[in-house]
Structure formats: C-alpha cells, structure tokens
C-alpha positions as CSV (number, residue, x, y, z in Angstrom):
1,X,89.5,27.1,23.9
2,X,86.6,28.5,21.7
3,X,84.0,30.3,24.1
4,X,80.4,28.9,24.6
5,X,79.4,24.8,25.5
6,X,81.9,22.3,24.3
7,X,81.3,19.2,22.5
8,X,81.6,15.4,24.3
9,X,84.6,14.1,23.9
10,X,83.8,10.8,23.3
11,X,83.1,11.4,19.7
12,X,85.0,13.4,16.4
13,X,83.5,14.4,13.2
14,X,84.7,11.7,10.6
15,X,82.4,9.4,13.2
16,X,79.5,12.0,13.2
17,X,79.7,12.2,9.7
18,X,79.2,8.0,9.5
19,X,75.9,8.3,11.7
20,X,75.1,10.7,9.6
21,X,75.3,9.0,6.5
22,X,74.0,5.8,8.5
23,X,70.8,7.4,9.6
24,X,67.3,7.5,8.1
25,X,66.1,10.5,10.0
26,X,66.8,13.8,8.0
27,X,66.4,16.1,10.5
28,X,69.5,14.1,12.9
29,X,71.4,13.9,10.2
30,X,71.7,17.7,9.2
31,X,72.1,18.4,12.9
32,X,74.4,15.7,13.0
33,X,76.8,17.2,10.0
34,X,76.5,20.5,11.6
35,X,78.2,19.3,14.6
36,X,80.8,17.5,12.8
37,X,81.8,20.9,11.3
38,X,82.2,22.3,14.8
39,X,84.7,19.4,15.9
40,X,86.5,20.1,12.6
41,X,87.1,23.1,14.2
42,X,84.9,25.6,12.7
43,X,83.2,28.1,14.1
44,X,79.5,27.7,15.4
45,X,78.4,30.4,12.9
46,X,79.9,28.1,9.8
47,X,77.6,25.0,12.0
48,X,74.7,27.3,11.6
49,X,75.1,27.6,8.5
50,X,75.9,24.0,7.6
51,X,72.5,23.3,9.3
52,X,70.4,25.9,8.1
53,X,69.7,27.5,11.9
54,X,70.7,30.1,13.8
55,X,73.6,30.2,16.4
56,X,71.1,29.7,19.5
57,X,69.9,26.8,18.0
58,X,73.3,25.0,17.5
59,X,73.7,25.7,21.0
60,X,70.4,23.7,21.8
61,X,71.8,20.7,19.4
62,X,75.3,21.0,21.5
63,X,73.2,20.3,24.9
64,X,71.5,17.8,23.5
65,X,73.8,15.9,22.1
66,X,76.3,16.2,25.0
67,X,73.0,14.8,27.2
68,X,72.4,11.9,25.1
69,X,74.8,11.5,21.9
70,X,73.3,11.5,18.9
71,X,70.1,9.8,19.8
72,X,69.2,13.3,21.3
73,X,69.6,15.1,18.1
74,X,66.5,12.9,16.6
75,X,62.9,15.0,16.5
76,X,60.5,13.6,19.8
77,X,56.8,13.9,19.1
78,X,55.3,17.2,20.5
79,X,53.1,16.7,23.4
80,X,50.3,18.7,22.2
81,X,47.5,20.3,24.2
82,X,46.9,19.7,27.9
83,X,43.6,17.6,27.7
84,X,41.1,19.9,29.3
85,X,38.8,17.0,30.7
86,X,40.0,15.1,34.2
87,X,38.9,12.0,34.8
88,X,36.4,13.9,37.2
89,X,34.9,15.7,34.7
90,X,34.2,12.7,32.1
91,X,33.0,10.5,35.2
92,X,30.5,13.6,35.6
93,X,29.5,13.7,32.1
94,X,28.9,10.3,32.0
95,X,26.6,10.1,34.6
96,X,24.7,13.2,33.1
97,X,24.4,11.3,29.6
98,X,23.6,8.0,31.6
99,X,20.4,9.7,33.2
100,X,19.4,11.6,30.3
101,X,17.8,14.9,30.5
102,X,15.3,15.9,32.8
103,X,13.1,18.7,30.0
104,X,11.8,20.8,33.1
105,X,15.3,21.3,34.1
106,X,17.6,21.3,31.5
107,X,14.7,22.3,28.7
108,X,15.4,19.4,26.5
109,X,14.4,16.2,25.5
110,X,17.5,14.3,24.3
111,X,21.7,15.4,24.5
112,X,22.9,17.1,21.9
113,X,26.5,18.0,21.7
114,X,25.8,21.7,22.0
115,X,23.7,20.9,25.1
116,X,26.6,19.2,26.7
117,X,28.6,21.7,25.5
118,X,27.1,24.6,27.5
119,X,26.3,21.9,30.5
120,X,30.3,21.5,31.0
121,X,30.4,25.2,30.7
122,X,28.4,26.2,33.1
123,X,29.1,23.3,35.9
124,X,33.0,23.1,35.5
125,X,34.2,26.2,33.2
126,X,35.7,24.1,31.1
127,X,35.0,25.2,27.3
128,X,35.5,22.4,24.5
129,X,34.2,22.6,20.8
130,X,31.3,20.1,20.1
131,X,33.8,17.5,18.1
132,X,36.2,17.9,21.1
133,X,33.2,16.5,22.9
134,X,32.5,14.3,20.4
135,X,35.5,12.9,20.3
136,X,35.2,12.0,24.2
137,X,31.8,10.5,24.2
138,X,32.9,8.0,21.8
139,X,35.9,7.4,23.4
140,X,34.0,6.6,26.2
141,X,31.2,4.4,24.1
142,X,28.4,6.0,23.2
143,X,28.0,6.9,19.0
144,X,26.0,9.9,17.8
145,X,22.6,8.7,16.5
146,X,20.2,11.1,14.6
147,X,16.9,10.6,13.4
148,X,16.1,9.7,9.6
149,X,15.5,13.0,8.0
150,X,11.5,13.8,7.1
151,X,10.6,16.2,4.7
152,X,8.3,18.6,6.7
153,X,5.6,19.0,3.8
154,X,5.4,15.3,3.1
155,X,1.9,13.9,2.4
156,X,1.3,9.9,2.6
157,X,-1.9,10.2,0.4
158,X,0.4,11.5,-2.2
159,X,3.4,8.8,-2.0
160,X,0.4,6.0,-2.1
161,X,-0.8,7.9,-5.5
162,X,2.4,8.1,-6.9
163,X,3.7,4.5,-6.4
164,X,2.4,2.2,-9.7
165,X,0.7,-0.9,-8.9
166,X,0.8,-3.3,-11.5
167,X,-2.1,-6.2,-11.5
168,X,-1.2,-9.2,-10.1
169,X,-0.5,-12.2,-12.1
C-alpha cells in the first residue's frame, strides 16, 4: 500500500487513458494521463512528471478526481474579484445621479466620474477606478455624454469670412 491518498477504485488507467484521448479539454487530459500512470503503478513523482506539476499538485488532482471522477479534473472559471458595490450602494448612487448635483454643496454643476468617484469615497469608503464606475452606471442605464469639443480661440466673424459663397444661379 503506497503512502499518501489513494485513487477510486472504480476506474484503471487503460480507461483514463480513453477519456483522455476522448476529451477536448487539454488541461483534463494531461491530468488525466498523469493519473493513469499512478494506477499503472508508478510513483506520484513519475505522475508529476507525466503532467508537468509538482507532487502537491498531483495530490490536488487525486482529491479531485476521487470527489468527482474525471469531470473534476476539467479547469472551472475563476471567480474573480469580490464586486465592491452592494446593492445598497448602487441604489445610493443612483439616487445621487437621479437628483443631480446641488453646485453649493457638492461644487459642481454636472457628474463626472471622478466626482462620483470621490462621492462613494467619502460616503461609503469604498474606492473604485472611474471605468469601474463606469462600467456600473451603464450597467445600470445611463451612457456617458460629453459636450462637442469648442476650440477656445474660435472667432465666428472669421469662419463666416472663410466659407466661399458662390452667386446664385
């Protein structure tokens, strides 16, 4: 009896080997022929070197696939980072952008990202990056508008001088 986990029972290499020919997952089927080498009674260090890992790592794979065959050897989706915003706090900020700002108070005329920014900040502690925020608002509807762009030294006389009018005919 070789020390450490053992494998299920329930399966043998030569039918390890078929699901990992059978598979179109790469990552399961490496893990997959790893294993098979253990039930052909290798060691686990010849497994972690069948599959490229170290010997902790088989030992993971073992777990695995003793909790759920070789379905549990495929790669899940990573969860990624806890959202920072509660439903709370976008039910809040929705009601801020809803009533606009008030410039005595807030010392602005219109929401801009970085002023919501700083507004969460300072009412929740919760600090996002402005396309984090972004990202939120138009998830929850609203789209970022921005003014056309006006050249500060623009002169109408000018523009009126250069266009060419042509007689009528």
């Amino acid at each position: 009896m070789r020390p450490g986990i053992e494998l299920r029972q329930d399966y043998d290499a030569a039918r390890l080997r078929a699901s990992a020919k059978s598979t179109r997952n790469a990552g399961q089927s490496r893990r997959l022929l790893a294993l098979a080498e253990v039930y052909d009674s290798g060691t686990r260090s010849k497994a972690a070197r069948v599959g490229g890992v170290g010997l902790q790592t088989v030992r993971d794979w073992v777990v695995r696939f003793n909790a759920h065959g070789p379905e549990g050897l495929v790669d899940g989706k990573a969860p990624g980072n806890v959202c920072k915003m509660s439903a709370l706090h976008r039910e809040a900020l929705l009601a801020l952008v809803e009533s606009g700002p008030i410039p005595a108070v807030h010392g602005v005329v219109r929401w801009r990202l970085k002023d919501l920014v700083q507004w969460l900040w300072g009412e929740f502690r919760i600090a996002v990056s402005e396309t984090t925020l972004g990202r939120e608002l138009r998830a929850l509807g609203y789209r970022k508008l921005s003014a056309r762009p006006r050249h500060h030294a623009k002169s109408e006389a000018a523009v009126a001088v250069f266009k060419k009018s042509f007689p009528r005919v």
